[in-house]
C-alpha positions as CSV (number, residue, x, y, z in Angstrom):
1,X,67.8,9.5,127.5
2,X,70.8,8.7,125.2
3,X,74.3,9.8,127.0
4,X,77.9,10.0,125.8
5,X,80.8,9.1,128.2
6,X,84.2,9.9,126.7
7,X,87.3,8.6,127.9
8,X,86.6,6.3,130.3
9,X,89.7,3.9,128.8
10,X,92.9,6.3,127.2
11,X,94.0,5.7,123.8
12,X,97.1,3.7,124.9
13,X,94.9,0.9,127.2
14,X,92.4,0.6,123.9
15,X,95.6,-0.6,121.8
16,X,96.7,-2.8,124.2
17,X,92.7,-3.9,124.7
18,X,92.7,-4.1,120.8
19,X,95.5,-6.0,120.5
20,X,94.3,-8.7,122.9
21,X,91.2,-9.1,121.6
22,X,92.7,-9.3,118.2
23,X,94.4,-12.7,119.7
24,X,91.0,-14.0,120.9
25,X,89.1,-17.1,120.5
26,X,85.6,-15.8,119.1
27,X,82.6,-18.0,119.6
28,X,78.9,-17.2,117.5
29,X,77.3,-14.2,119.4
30,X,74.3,-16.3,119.1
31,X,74.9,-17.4,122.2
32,X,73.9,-14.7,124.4
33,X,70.7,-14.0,122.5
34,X,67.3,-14.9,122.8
35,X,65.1,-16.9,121.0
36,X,64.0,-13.8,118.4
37,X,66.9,-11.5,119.0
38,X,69.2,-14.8,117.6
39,X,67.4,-14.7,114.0
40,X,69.0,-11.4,113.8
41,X,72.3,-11.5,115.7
42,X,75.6,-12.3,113.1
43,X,78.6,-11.4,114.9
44,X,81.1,-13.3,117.3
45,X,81.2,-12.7,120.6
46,X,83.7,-14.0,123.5
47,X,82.0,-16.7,126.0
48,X,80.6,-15.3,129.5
49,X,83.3,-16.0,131.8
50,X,86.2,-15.7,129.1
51,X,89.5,-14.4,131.3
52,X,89.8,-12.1,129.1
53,X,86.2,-11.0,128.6
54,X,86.5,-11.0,132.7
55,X,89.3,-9.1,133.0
56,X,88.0,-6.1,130.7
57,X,85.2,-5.9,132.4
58,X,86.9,-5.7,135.7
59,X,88.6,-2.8,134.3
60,X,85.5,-1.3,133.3
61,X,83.4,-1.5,136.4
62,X,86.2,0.0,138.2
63,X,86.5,3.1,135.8
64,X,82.7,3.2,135.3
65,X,82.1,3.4,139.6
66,X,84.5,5.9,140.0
67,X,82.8,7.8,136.7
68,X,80.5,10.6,137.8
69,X,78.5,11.4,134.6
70,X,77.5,7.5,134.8
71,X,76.6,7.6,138.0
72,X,75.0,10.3,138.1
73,X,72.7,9.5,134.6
74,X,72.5,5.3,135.6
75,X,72.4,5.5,139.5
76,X,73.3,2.0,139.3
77,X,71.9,-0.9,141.7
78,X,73.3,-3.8,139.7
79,X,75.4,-4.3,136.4
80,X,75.8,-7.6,134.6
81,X,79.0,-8.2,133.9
82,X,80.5,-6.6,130.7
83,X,80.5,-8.9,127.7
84,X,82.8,-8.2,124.3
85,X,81.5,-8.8,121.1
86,X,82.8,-8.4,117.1
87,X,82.0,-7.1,114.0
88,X,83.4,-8.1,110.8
89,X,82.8,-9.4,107.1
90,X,79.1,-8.2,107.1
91,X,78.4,-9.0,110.5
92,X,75.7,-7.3,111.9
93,X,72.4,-6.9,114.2
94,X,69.3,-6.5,113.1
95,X,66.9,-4.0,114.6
96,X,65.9,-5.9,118.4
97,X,64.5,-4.7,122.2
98,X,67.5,-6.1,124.6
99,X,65.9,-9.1,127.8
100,X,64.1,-7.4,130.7
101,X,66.0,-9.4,133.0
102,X,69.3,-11.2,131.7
103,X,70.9,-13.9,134.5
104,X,75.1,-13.7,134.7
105,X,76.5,-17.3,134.0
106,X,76.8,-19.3,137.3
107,X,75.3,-16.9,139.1
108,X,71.5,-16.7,141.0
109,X,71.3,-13.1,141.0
110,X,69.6,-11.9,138.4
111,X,69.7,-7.6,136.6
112,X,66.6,-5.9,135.7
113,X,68.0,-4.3,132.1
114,X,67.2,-0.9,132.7
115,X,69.7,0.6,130.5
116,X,71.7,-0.5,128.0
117,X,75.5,0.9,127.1
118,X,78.5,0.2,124.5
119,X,81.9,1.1,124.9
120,X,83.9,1.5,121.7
121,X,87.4,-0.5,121.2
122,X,87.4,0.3,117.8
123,X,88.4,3.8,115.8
124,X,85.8,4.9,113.8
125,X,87.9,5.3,110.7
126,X,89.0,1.4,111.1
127,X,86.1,0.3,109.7
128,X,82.6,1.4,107.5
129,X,79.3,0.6,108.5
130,X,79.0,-0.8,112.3
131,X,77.2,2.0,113.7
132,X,74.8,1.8,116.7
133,X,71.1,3.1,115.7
134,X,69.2,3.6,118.5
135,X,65.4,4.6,117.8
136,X,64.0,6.9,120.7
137,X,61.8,10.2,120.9
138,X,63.8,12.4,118.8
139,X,63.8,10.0,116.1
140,X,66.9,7.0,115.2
141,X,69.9,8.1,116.8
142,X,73.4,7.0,114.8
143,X,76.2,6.3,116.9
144,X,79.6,6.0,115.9
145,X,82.1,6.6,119.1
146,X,86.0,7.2,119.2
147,X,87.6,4.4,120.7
148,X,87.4,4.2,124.4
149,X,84.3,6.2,124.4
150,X,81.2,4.5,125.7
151,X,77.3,5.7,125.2
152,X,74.5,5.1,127.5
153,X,70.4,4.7,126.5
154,X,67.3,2.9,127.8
155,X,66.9,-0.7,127.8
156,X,63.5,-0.3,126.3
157,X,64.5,1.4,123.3
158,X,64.6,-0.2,119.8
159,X,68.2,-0.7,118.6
160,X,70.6,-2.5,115.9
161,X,74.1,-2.7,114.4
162,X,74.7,-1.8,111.0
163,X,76.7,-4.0,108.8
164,X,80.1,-3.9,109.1
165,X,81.7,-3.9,105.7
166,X,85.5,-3.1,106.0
167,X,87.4,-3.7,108.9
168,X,86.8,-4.9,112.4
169,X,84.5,-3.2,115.5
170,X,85.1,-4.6,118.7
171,X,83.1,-3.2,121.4
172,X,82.2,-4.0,124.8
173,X,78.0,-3.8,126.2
174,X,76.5,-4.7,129.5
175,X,73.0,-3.8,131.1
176,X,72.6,-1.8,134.4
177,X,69.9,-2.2,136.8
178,X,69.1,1.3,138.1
179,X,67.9,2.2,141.5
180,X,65.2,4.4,139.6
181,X,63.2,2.3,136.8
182,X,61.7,4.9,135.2
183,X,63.7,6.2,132.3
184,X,62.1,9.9,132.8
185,X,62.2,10.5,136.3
186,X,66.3,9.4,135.9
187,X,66.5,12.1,133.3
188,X,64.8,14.3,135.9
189,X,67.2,13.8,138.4
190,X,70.1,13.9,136.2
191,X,69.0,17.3,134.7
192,X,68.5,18.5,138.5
193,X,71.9,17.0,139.8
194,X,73.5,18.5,136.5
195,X,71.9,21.7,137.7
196,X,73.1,21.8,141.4
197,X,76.6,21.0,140.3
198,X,76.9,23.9,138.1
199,X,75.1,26.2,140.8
200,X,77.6,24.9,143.4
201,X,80.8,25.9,141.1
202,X,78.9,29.4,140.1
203,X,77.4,30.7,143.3
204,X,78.7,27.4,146.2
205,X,77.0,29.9,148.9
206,X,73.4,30.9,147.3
207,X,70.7,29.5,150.4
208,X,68.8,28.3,147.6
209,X,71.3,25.5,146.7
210,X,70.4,23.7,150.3
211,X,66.5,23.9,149.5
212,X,67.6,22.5,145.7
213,X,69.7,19.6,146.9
214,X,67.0,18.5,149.4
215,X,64.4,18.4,146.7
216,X,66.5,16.1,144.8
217,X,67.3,13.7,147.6
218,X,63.0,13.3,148.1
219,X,62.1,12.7,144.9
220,X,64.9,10.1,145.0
221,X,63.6,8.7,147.9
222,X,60.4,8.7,146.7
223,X,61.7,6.8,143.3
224,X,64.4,4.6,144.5
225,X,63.7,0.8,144.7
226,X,66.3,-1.2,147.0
């Protein structure tokens, strides 16, 4: 499942966002990556525990816990830390399958990489090329996002950056681990909890809705791991 979350920063926080990572020391992306995803990684990307990096992603936990599409599609159990990362002059990522299990710096515990998300700092107009092409059931999916706008898909799935060949993308991506590991029976759930919400605002007192709800609280508690 490949989601869209709009808004999560406004327009006037990704300026000042922009501007600051504008400022930034960069260091080689390369330093995240693993052993084959390195061969085709060319971008720069700011060190686990930069302030700044930290600071972001501060912000974007908090907006992303309080988000309900997200929580709703990710049912998060864990989220490594947000890490910011650059495109520019041709840099780009070739085609790559994210870690299973990536370890925050300084830290024991360790996130499954269930799902995989970017959040856009850049306008899509400042710069050609950079998109995110995600390959999945339906076929390569091109994503482009307006800035502060953040997209959501499997861990699993086959994924690159296209070159960026005027301007600068700066983006943000992290991994969640979900409480349901299964990609399909999270898309289940999030079709059925899309469902009751829409049933509760349409008809809140159908009898119906409490039989509907309590099916999707048993197949969660038949799927979640803890």
């Amino acid at each position: 499942m490949l989601l869209h979350i709009p808004g999560l920063f406004a327009k006037e926080e990704v300026q000042r966002i922009r501007e600051a990572l504008e400022q930034a020391d960069w260091a080689d992306g390369k330093i995240t990556a693993g052993f084959q995803s390195a061969k085709a990684k060319h971008n720069l990307q700011l060190p686990e525990g930069h302030p700044l990096a930290k600071e972001i992603g501060a912000a974007m936990l908090e907006r992303l816990w309080k988000n309900p599409l997200f929580m709703s599609a990710a049912l998060p159990h864990k989220v490594f830390p947000p890490l910011l990362n650059c495109y520019t002059a041709g840099g780009s990522f070739d085609f790559h399958i994210d870690n299973a299990v990536r370890q925050p710096k300084g830290s024991i515990e360790r996130v499954r990489t269930d799902l995989s998300a970017t959040l856009f700092f850049s306008e899509p107009e400042d710069y050609d090329g950079g998109e995110l092409e995600i390959q999945d059931t339906y076929g390569t999916q091109r994503v482009k996002l307006p800035a502060g706008d953040m997209v959501l898909y499997p861990g699993t799935s086959l994924h690159k950056v296209n070159a960026v060949t005027r301007g600068t993308r700066f983006a943000s991506f992290f991994w969640t681990q979900s409480l349901v590991r299964e990609d399909s029976q999270r898309a289940l759930l999030f079709e059925m909890d899309a469902a009751i919400q829409q049933l509760t605002r349409d008809v809140p007192d159908h009898p119906s809705l409490i039989r509907l709800t309590g099916t999707y609280h048993n197949l969660l508690r038949r799927w979640v791991e803890v």
